[in-house]
C-alpha positions in Angstrom: 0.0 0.0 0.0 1.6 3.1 -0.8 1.6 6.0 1.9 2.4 9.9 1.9 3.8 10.7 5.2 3.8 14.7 5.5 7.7 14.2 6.8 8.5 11.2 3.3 11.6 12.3 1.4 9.2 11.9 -1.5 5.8 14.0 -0.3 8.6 16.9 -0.1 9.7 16.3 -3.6 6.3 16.1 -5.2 4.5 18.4 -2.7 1.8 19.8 -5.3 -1.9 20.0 -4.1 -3.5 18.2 -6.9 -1.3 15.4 -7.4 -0.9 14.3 -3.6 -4.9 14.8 -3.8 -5.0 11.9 -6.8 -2.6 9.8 -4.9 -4.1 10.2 -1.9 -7.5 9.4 -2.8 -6.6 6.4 -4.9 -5.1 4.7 -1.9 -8.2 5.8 -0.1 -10.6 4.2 -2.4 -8.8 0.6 -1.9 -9.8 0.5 1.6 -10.0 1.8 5.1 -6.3 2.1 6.0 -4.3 -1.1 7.0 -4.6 -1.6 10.8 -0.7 -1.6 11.0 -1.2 2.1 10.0 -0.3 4.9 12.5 -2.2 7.9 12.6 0.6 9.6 12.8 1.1 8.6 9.2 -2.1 10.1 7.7 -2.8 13.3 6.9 -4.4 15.0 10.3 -8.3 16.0 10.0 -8.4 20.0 11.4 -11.5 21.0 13.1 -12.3 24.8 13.5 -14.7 26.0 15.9 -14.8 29.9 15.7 -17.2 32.4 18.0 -18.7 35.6 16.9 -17.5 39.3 18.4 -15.6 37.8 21.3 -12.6 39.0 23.1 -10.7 37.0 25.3 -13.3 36.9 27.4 -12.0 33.7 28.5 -10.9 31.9 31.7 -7.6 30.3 30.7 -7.0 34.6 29.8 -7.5 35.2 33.0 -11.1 36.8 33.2 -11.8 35.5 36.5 -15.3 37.0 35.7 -15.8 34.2 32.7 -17.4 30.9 33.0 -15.5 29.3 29.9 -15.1 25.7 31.6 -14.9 24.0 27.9 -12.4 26.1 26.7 -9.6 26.9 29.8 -9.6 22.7 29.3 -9.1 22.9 25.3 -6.0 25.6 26.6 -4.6 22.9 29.3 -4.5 20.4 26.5 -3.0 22.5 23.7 -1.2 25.9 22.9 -2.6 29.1 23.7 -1.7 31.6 22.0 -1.4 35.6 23.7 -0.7 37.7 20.7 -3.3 36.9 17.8 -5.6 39.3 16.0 -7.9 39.6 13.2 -7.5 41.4 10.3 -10.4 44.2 10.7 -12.6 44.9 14.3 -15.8 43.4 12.3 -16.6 40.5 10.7 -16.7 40.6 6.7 -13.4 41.8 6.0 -11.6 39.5 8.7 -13.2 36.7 6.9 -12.1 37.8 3.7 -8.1 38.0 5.2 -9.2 34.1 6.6 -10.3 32.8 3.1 -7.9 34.7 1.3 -4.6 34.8 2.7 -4.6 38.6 2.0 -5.3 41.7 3.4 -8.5 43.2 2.4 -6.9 46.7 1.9 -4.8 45.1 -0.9 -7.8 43.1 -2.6 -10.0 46.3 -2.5 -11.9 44.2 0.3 -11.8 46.2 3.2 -14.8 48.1 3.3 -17.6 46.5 5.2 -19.9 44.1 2.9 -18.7 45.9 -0.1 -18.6 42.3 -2.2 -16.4 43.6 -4.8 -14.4 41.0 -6.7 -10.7 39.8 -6.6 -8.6 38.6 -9.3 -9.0 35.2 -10.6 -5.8 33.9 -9.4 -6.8 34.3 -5.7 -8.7 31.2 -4.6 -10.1 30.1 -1.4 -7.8 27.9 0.7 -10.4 25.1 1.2 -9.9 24.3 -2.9 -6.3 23.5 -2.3 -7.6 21.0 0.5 -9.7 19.6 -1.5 -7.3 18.9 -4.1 -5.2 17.2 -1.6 -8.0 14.5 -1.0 -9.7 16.5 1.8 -13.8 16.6 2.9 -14.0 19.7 3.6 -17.2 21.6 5.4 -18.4 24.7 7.3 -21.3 25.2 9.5 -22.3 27.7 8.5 -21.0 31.1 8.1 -19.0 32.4 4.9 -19.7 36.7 4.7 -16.5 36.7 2.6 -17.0 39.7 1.8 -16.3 39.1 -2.1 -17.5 37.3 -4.5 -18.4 33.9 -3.2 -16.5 30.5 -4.4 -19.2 28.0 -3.7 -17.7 25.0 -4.8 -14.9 25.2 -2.9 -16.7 22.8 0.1 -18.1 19.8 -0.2 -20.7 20.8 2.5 -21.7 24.3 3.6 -25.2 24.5 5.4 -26.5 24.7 8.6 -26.2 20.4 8.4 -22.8 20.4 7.4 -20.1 18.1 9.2 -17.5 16.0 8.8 -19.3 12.4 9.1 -20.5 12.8 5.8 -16.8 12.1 4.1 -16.1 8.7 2.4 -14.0 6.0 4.7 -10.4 6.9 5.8 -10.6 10.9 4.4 -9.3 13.4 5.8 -11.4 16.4 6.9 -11.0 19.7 7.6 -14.2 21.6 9.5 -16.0 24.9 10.8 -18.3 24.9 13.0 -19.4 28.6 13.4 -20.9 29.8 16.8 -23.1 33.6 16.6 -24.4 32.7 19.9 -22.0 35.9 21.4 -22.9 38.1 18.0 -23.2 41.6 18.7 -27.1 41.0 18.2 -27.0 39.3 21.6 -27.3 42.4 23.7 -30.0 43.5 21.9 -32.7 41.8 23.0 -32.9 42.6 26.5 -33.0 39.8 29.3 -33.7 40.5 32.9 -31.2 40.9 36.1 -32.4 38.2 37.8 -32.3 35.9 34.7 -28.8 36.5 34.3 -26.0 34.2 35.3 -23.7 37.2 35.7 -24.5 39.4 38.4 -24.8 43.2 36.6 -23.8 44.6 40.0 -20.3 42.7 40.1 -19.6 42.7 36.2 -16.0 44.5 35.4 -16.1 47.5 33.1 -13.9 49.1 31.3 -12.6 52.4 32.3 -14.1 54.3 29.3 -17.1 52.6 29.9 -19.6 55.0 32.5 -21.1 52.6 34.6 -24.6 53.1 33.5 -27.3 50.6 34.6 -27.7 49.4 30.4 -24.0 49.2 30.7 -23.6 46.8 33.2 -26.5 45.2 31.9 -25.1 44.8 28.6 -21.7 43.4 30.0 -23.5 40.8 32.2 -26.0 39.6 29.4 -22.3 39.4 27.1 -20.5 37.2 29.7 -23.6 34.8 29.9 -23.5 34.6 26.0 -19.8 33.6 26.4 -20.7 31.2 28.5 -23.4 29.3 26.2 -20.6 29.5 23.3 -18.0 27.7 25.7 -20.8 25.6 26.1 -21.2 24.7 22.3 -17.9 24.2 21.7 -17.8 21.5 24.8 -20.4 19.8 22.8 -18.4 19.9 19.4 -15.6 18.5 21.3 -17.4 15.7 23.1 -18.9 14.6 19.6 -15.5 14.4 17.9 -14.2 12.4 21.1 -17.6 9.9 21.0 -16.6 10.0 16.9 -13.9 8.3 17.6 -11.5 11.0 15.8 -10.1 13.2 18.6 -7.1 11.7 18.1 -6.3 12.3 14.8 -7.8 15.4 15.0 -5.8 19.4 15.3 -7.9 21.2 16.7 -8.3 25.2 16.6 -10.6 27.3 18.5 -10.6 31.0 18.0 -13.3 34.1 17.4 -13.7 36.3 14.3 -12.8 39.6 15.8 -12.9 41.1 19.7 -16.5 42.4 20.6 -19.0 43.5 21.5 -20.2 46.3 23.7 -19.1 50.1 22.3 -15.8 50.9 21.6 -14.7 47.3 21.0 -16.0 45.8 17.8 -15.4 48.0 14.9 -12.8 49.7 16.6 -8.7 49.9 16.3 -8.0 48.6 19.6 -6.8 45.7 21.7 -10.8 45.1 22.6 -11.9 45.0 18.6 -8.2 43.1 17.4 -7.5 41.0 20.5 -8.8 37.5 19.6 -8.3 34.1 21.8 -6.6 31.3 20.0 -6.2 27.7 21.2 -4.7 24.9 19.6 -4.9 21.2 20.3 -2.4 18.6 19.2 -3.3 15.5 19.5 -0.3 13.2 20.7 0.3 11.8 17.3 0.3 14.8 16.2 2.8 16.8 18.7 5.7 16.5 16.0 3.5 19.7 14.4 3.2 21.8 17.8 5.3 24.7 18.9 5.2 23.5 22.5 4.6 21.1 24.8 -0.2 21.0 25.5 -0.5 23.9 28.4 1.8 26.5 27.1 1.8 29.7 25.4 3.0 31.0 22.6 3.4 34.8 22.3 4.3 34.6 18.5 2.5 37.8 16.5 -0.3 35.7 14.9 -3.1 37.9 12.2 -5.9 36.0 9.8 -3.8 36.7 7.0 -1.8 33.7 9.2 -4.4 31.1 8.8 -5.2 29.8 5.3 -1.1 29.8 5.1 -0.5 27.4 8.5 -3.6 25.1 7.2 -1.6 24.9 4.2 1.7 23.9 5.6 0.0 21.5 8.1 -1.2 19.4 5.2 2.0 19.6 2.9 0.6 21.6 0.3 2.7 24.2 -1.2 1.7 27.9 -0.3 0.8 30.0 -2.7 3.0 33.0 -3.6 0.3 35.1 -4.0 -1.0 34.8 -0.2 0.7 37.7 2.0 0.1 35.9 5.2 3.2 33.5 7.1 2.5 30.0 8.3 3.2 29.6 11.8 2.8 25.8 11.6 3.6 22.9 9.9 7.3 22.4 7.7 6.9 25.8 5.5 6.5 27.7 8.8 8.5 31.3 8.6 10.3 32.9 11.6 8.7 35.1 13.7 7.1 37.9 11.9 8.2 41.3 13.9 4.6 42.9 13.2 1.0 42.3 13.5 -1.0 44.6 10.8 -4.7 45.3 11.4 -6.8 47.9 9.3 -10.1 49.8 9.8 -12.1 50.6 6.6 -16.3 52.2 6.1 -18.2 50.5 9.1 -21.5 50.2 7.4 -23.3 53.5 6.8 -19.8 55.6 8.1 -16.5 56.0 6.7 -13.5 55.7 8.1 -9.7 54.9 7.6 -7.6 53.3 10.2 -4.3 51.6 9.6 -2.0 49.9 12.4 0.7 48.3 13.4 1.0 45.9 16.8 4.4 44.4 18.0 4.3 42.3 21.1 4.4 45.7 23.2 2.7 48.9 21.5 -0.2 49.8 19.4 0.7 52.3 16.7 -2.7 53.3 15.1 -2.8 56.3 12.4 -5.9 58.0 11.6 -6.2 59.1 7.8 -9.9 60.9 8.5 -9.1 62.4 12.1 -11.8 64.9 11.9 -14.7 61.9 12.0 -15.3 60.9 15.6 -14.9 57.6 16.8 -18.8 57.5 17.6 -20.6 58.4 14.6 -23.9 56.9 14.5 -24.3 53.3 13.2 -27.4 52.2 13.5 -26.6 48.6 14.2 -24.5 49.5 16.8 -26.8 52.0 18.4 -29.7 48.9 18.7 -27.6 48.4 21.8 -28.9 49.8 25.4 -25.5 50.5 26.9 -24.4 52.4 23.8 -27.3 54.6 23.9 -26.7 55.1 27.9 -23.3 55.9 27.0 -24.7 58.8 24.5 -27.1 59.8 27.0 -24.3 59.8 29.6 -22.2 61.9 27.0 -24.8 64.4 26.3 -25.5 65.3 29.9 -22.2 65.9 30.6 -21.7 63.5 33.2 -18.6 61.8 31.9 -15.0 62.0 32.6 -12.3 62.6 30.4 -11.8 58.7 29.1 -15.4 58.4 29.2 -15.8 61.4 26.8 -13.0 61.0 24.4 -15.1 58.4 22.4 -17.7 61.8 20.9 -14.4 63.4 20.5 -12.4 63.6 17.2 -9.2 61.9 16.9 -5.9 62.6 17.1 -3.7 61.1 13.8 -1.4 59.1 15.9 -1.8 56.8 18.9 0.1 55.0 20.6 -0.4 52.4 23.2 1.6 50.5 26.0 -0.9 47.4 25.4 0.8 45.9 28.6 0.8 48.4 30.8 -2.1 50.1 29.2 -4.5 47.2 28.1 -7.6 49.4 27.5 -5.5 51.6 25.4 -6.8 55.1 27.0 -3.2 56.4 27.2 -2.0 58.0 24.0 1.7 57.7 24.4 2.3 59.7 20.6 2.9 63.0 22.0 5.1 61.8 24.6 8.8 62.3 24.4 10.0 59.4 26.0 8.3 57.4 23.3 8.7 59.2 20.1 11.8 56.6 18.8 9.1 54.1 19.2 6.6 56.0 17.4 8.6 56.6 14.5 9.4 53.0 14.3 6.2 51.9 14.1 5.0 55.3 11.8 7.4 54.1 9.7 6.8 50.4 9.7 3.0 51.0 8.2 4.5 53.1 6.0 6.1 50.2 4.4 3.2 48.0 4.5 1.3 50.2 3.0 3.4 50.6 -0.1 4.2 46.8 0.0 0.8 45.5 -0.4 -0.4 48.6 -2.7 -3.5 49.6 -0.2 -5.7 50.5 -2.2 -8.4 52.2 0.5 -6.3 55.4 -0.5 -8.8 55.6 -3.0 -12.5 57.2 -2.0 -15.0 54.6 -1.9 -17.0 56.0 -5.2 -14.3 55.8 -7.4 -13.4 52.1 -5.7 -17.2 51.1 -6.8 -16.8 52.6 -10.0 -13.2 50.6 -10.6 -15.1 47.5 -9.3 -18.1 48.0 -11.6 -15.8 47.4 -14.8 -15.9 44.3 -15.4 -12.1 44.7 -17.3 -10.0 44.5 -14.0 -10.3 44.8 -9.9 -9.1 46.8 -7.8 -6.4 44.9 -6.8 -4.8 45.0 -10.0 -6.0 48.5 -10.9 -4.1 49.4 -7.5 -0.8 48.2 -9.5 -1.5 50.6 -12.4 0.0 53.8 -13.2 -3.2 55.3 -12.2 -2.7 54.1 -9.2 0.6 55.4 -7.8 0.5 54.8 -4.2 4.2 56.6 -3.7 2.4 59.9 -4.9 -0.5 59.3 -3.0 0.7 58.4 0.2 2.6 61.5 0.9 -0.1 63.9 0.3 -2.3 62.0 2.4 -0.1 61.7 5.4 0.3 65.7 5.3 -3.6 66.0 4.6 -4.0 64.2 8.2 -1.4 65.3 10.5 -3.3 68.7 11.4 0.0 70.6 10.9 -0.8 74.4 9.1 2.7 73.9 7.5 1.6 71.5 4.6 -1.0 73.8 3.5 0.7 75.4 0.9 1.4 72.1 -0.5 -2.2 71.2 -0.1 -2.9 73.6 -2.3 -0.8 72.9 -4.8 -2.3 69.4 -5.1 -5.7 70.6 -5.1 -5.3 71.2 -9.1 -3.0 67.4 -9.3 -3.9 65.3 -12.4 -5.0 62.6 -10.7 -8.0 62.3 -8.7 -7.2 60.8 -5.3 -4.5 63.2 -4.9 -7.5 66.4 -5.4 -9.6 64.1 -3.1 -6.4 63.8 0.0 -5.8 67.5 -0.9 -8.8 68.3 -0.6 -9.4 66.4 2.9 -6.7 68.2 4.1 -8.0 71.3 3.7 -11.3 70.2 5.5 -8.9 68.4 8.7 -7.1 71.7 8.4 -10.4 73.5 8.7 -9.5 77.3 9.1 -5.8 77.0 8.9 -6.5 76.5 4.6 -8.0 79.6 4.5 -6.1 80.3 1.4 -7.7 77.2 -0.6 -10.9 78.9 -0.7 -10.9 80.0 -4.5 -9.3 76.6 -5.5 -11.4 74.3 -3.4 -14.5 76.3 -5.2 -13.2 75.1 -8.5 -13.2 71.6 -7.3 -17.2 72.0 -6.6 -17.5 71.0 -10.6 -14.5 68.2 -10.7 -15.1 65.4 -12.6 -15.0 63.0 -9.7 -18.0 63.2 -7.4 -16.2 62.0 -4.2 -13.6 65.3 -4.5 -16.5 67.5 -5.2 -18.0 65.8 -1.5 -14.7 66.5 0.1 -14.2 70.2 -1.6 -17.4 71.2 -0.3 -16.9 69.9 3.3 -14.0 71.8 3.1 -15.8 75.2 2.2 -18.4 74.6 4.7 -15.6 74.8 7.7 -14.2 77.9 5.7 -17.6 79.8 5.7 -19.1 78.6 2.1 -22.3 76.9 3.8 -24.5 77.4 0.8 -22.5 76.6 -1.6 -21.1 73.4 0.0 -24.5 72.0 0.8 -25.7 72.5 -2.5 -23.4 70.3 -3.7 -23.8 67.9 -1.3 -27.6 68.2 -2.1 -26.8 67.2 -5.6 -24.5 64.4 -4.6 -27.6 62.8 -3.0 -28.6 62.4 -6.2 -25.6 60.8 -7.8 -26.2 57.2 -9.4 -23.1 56.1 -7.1 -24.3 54.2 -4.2 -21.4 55.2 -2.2 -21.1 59.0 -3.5 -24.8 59.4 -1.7 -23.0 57.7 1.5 -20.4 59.8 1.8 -22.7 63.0 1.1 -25.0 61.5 3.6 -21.7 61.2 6.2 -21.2 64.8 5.6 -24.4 66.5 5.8 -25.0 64.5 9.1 -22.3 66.9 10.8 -24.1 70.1 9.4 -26.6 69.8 11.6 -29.3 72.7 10.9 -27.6 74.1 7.9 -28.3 70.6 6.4 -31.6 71.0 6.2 -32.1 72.1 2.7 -31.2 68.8 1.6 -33.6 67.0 3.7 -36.6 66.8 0.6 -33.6 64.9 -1.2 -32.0 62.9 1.6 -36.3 61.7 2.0 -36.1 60.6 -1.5 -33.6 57.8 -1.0 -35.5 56.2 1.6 -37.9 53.7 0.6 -41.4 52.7 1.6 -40.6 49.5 2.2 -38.7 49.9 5.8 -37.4 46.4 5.9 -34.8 47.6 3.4 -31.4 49.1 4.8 -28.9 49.5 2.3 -26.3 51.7 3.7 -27.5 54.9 2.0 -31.0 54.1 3.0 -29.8 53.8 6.9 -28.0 56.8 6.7 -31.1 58.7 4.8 -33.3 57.7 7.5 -31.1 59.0 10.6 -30.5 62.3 8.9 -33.9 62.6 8.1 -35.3 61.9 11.5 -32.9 64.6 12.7 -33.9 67.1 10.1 -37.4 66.7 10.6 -37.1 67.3 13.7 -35.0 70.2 13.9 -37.5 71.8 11.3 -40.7 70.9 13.7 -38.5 73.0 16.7 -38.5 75.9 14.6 
């Protein structure tokens, strides 16, 4: 019987996907393997179970405040790991880092359920399992946020598992948990039906302690605990299976969550994910360590489909910018974690960061949006709204209030001495070597992937909309030159009145996202660019709608109120889905002066309200505002 041993002489010399898949199969289809067969010579099934919006909420992390019995034993038994992070603070784009291999900012995939497409050449990693003879399934979750490859598992439903593959195969499944989603604060359960006692719960110091807030946090920690629940139950049915020992086993969540400030967000509480690792003994020759230790290697999602790769033998792909950390094509220790924040539904942002194993650098690139614009998602939440209420009275401190605040466009955290991140350490002059370090290390990510989330979201759909190329490969073009852009937009957002006469100077540049960075600089700058006026006026009829959206913000904090919100009235208009978003973003911080637009921003909202397409949810909270500003009058 011929067998492939991960560690043969001649599974390292063929080590292609497809043809160890034929081989492997073929000897699979004789018959179940000999008895005289050791499992440490077949291929190892992989079992993921992944939770939704959870930090490390998690007893073997040391919340004492957690009830996590299921998985503090999964951490005794395998490697627990103390620095891993998801791409993105929400769900969609992590995923698409997970499936990919990639960062979303370099497929043009970072912006939240855009679903625009990547290059044919990037396949899902479970395709390259199954070429390699494995079953694979996933229950049930996908929200790649791209263009789905469905045929990539052999199983993905709600009834997907692994007992469905033929005799002897090797399989490789999700199980998906959304029992700690976000959505599981919303609907409210009472005190005394809570495990967690409200009264006892920890908060976080930028958290007021509200009574929705500890509410919230209790409810949270109870949902944690019915997750570690469900994955005690995955586990006990792969041990009565028969298959634990032949079975690596990974348990991790999406992305940190879930109360205000966490999911969504560039910190440790929306990055911060647990990840646990079992190796079964047969399978020990593929750990880092000995079951019960830690590992405190840099670990991101752009890490995963790379390590599954290199735990199975097959080759990784060039194309994939992640580094295994498993398995015989594992890399040294990678020095930095990379994380980005892109539009959270309805709101636009830009966030890019860089983590080593003891700061958080995190530069803003729209500094003059405040970390708590309105999402309406996010706002079905009790404690958020407290936290508003909280806000708006004036009863907060400092921490509390720097959430309604804008941002500054560096931070930098101490994560170990600071692990809420509420010290900005970027102004400090015993840390400004470090601050460069890291400024200058997402600097060179940036230009080594070619992020492409320079560009304004409207001319990213309309890239994506030609069916001719993606925005991956249109971010390697000459109309793309990310060393031009780059520089411009790092003086556009550092609030410094020295780059603004060469602001204006860019104002008239040839290409478009320059004008647009140029022209964002002159809005951060707000009355410092005084001298842009009669330039930034000109831009009111450029030939790119999103430039004409950021010339007239600009005007608007220069004195031009009319004509700025006439053309964000007529942007509302615009056949670009995401031109009337960012209009919509815009007028929302106008306040009354906005309300001339309000007969347009009604018309994008529909009778039917079960729709809530991101321009339709933005509509609906500027026109709830308008209306009633106008009825006060």
């Amino acid at each position: 019987m011929l067998r492939l041993t991960i560690g043969s002489p001649f599974f390292k010399i063929i080590n292609l996907g497809r043809l160890v898949g034929l081989l492997a199969i073929l000897a699979w289809s004789c018959s179940v393997p000999e008895q005289t067969e050791t499992v440490a010579e077949r291929l190892p099934n992989i079992l993921w179970i992944t939770s939704e919006d959870n930090s490390p909420f998690i007893g073997a992390y040391g919340d004492t405040f957690a009830t996590t019995p299921n998985i503090d034993r999964l951490a005794i038994e395998g490697v627990r790991y103390t620095n891993a992070f998801s791409a993105a603070p929400v769900c969609a784009p992590s995923r698409n880092a997970l499936i990919t291999g990639m960062y979303p900012n370099s497929l043009g995939t970072e912006h939240m359920r855009s679903n625009y497409p990547v290059p044919d050449f990037v396949r899902f990693y479970p395709a390259y399992l199954k070429e390699a003879g494995y079953y694979c399934t996933n229950n049930v979750k996908k929200d790649y946020n791209t263009v789905d490859q469905p045929n990539v598992w052999d199983e993905s439903s709600r009834e997907a598992t692994y007992k469905n593959r033929a005799p002897g195969q090797p399989f490789f499944a999700i199980f998906n948990f959304t029992t700690s989603h976000e959505s599981s604060i919303h609907s409210f359960i009472p005190n005394d039906s809570l495990m967690h006692d409200p009264a006892t719960v920890p908060i976080p110091p930028y958290h007021p302690r509200t009574p929705e807030m500890e509410h919230d946090w209790a409810q949270y920690y109870d949902r944690v605990q019915q997750m570690d629940a469900q994955v005690g139950q995955v586990l006990q049915e792969l041990e009565e299976s028969g298959l634990a020992d032949s079975t690596i086993v990974f348990y991790y969540s999406d992305h940190g969550g879930v109360v205000g400030r966490s999911k969504r967000f560039i910190y440790e509480s929306g990055l911060h994910i647990p990840l646990v690792i079992r190796f079964p003994e047969a399978y020990q020759h593929l750990a880092p360590s000995a079951p019960g230790t830690t590992n405190d290697r840099l670990v991101t999602f752009v890490d995963f489909a790379p390590t599954l790769l290199s735990l199975v033998g097959v080759t990784v792909p060039d194309y994939m910018q992640g580094n295994a950390f498993l398995g015989e094509q594992a890399t040294e220790p990678q020095p930095y974690a990379y994380n980005f924040r892109g539009r959270m539904d309805e709101r636009f942002d830009m966030v890019r960061s860089v983590r080593n194993k003891q700061y958080r650098y995190a530069r803003n690139y729209l500094p003059h949006k405040i970390y708590a614009q309105f999402i309406e998602y996010l706002w079905r939440a009790p404690s958020m709204r407290s936290w508003e209420e909280a806000y708006l009275a004036g009863e907060l401190n400092d921490v509390q209030s720097a959430f309604f605040r804008e941002k500054p466009a560096e931070e930098l955290y101490d994560v170990i001495a600071d692990p809420h991140n509420i010290n900005n350490l970027a102004d400090d002059p015993e840390h400004q070597e470090i601050l460069a370090k890291l400024r200058e290390a997402n600097q060179q990510w940036l230009i080594s992937i070619r992020d492409v989330g320079f560009m304004p979201e409207p001319m990213m759909l309309d890239v994506a909309s030609d069916s001719s190329t993606t925005l991956y490969e249109f971010a390697r073009t000459e109309a793309y030159s990310l060393e031009d852009i780059l520089p411009v937009a790092e003086k556009a957002t550092m609030r410094d009145p020295q780059y603004v006469p060469d602001l204006i100077n860019q104002l008239n540049h040839e290409n478009p996202v320059i004008r647009y960075w140029a022209a964002t600089g002159c809005r951060i700058l707000a009355e410092h660019a005084g001298a842009a006026k009669d330039k930034l006026q000109t831009l009111l009829d450029d030939s790119e709608v999103s430039v004409q959206i950021a010339a007239a913000e600009a005007l608007y904090h220069l004195g031009e109120k009319q004509s700025a919100v006439n053309t964000l009235r007529e942007a509302l208009g615009d056949d670009n889905l995401m031109a009337r978003v960012q209009a919509l973003n815009v007028l929302e911080t106008m306040h009354e002066d906005a309300l001339p637009s309000l007969d347009m921003v009604e018309k994008i909202i529909p009778e039917d309200e079960e729709q809530r397409g991101y321009d339709v949810r933005a509509a609906r909270q500027l026109a709830d505002k308008l209306t009633e500003m106008k009825q006060s009058r």
